[in-house]
N, C-alpha and C positions, 0 to 999 in steps of 0.2 A: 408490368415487369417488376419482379422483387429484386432486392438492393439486400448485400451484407456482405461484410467484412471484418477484419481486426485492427481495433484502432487501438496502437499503443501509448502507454502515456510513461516519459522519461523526464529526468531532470535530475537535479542535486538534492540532497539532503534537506530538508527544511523551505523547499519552498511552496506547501499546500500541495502538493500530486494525489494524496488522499482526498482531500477537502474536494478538490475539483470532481475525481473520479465520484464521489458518491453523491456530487450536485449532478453531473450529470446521468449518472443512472437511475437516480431517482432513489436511491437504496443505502443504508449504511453497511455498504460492504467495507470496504480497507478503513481499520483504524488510523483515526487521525487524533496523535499529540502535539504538543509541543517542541519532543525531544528526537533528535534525530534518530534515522534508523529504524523508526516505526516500523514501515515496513519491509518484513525479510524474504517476501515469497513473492513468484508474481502472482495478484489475484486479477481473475475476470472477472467482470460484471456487467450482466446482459440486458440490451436495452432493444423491445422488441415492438413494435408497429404491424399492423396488417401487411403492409409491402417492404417492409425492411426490418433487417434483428443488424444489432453496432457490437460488438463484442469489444468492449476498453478490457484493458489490459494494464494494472496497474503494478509498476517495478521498484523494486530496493531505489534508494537515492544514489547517483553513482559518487563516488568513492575512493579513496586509496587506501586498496584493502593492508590491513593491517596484520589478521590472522584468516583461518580459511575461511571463518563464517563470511568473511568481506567478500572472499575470492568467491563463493557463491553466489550470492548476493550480488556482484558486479554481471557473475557470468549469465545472472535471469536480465537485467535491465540488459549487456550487451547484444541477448536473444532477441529482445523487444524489436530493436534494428531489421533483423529480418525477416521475418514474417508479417511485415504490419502495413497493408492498405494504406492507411494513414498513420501518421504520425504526430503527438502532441509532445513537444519537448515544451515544459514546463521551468522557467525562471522565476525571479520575482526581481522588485526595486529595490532588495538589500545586494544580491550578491553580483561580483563583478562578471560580465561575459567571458573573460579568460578565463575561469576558474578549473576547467577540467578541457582543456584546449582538445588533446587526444580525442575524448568522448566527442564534442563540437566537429572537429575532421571527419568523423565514422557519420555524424548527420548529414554533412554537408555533402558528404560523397551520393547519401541514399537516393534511387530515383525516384522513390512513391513520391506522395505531397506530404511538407513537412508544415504543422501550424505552432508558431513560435508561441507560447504562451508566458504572458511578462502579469505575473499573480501580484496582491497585496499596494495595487496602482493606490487605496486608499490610504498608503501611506507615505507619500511622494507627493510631488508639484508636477505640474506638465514642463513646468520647464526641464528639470533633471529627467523625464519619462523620455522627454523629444530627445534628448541625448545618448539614454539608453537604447530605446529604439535605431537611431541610427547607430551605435555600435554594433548592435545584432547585425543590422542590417551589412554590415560591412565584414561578417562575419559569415552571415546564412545570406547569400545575396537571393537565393533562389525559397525563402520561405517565406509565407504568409505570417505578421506579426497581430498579434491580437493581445492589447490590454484588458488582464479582468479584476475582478479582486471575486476570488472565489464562495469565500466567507460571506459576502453582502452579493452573492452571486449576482455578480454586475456581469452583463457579456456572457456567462455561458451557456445561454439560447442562441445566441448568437456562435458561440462554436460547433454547438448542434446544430445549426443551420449550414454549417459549410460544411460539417461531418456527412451528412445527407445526402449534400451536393455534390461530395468527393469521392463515396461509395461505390464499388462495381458491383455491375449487374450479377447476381448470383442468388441460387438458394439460399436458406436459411441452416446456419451449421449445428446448430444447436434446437433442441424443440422449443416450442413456441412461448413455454409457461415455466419456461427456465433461467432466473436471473442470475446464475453465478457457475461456477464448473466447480467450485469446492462440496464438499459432503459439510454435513450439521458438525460434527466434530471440530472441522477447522475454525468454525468462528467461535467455538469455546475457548480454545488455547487462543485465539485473538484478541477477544472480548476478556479475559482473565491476564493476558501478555500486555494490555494495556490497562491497567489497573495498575499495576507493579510499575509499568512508564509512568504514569500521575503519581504514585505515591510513597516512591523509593526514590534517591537520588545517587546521584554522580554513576558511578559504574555498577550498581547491581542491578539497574532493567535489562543491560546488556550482556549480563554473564548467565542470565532467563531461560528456558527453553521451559513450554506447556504441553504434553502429554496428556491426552483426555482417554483415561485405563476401561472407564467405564459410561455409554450412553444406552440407557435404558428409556423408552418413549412412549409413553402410554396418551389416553387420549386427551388427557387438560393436566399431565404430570411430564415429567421429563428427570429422571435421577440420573446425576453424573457424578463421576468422582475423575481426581485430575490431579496430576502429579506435576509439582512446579521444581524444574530440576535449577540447580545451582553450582560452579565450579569450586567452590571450597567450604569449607565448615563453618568459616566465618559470618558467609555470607547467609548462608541456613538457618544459622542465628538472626538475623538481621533480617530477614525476610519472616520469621515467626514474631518476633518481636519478644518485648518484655510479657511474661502471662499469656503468650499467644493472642496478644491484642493488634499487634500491623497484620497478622494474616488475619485474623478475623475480618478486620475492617477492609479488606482484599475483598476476601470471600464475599461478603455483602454486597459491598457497591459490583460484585461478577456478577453475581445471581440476582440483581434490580434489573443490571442489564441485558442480562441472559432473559429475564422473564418477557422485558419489551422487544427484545429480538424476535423471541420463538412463540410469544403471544402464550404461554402457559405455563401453570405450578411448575418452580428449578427447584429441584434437591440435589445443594451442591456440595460434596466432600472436597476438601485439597490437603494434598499432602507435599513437605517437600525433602528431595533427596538431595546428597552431592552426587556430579557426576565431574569429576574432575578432568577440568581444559576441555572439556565437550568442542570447546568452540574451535581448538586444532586437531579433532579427531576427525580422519575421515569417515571410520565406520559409525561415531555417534550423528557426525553430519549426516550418513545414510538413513541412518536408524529416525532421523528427525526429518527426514527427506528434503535436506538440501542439496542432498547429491546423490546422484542414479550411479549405479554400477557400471 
């Protein structure tokens, strides 16, 4: 009998839900930084066996949206709730369990299996962990709690092990030799969107949006060109730098990592525009597909 389903992975801001997602698929699909907000879209990533395919689902951090790019952003991880087989609500040993109580109530309601995941245990004591745990627990009485630290993936065989165990019987939704639902394009503006997170500070990774104008794929080349859009003039500046030296140094460490991605020759252009307030347009939100018509 084959096993598959959609196992979603939620949580807050900054507690590894990247990190976990790409220890367990085996893949670096979802960028994982430092800086909150990483990620703005949900991405899948598909983990396939002879008698079973796990489809994770990895969502924005939830949030209190601020402007509409949030309200997107909220409304992909609030989807993750419904359609998900399973469920991985991701914490960690910094933030408190009340933190987003609302969001906590809409899990606690769901009836699939929810697996509580308490990340970065390596930097804690069991005493304060035994504590945490029981606050979850007094919380999510009806969930499975599982300590890992992502990063030194401790434990997460051990969640693929209950992933497996918690699967309904079904086809495979996806084909066989398919590890993601996104197209080549999106992990350029990802892989280039996280460049600008490591190497720009305070608010201009999040005023960001990556455009890829041009993917031409030849058989050991790959030419792109990519437009890295920004909401004021200021910022344009700031993002090319003095002499055009911070986007260079962009551009580079994209197309090192672009080449280890896609395993061949990146000829990478980037250009940048303003698009001003993109992030409360809802037609630029369209146009960047965080929101369908």
């Amino acid at each position: 009998m084959h096993k598959a389903g959609f196992v979603n992975i939620v949580g807050n801001p900054n507690v590894g839900k990247s990190t976990l997602m790409n220890a367990l698929v085996g893949e670096r699909i979802s960028i994982a930084t430092f800086k909150a907000q990483t990620t703005r879209h949900r991405i899948m990533g598909i983990y396939n066996t002879e008698d079973m395919q796990i489809v994770f689902s990895d969502t924005p951090g939830v949030l209190k949206p601020v402007y509409k790019l949030q309200e997107s952003m909220l409304n992909f991880s609030t989807s993750a709730l419904v359609d998900a087989d399973v469920l991985l609500y991701v914490t960690d040993v910094v933030e408190t369990p009340d933190k987003h109580n609302d969001f906590v109530e809409k899990v606690r309601k769901l009836q699939v299996p929810v697996l509580l995941i308490i990340n970065k245990i390596d930097l804690s004591n069991q005493e304060k962990l035994a504590e945490l745990v029981e606050a979850w627990k007094a919380l999510l009485p009806s969930a499975e709690i599982i300590p890992i630290s992502a990063s030194n993936k401790f434990n997460v065989d051990y969640i693929l092990k209950r992933v497996k165990e918690l699967l309904p019987d079904s086809p495979p939704y996806f084909g066989k030799d398919q590890w993601t639902d996104k197209p080549a394009r999106f992990f350029v503006t990802e892989i280039i969107r996280e460049k600008i997170l490591l190497y720009y500070d305070k608010e201009i990774p999040y005023s960001v949006e990556v455009v890829v104008e041009q993917f031409k794929e030849e058989a050991k080349k790959i030419y792109i060109q990519a437009v890295i859009y920004v909401e004021r003039d200021s910022q344009k500046g700031i993002i090319i730098g003095r002499q055009g030296k911070a986007l260079k140094k962009v551009a580079t460490e994209a197309r090192r990592a672009l080449e280890r991605f896609f395993g061949k020759t990146i000829f990478l252009e980037t250009y940048v525009k303003v698009d001003k307030d993109w992030r409360n347009s809802d037609k630029e939100l369209r146009n960047f597909g965080y929101q369908q018509d």
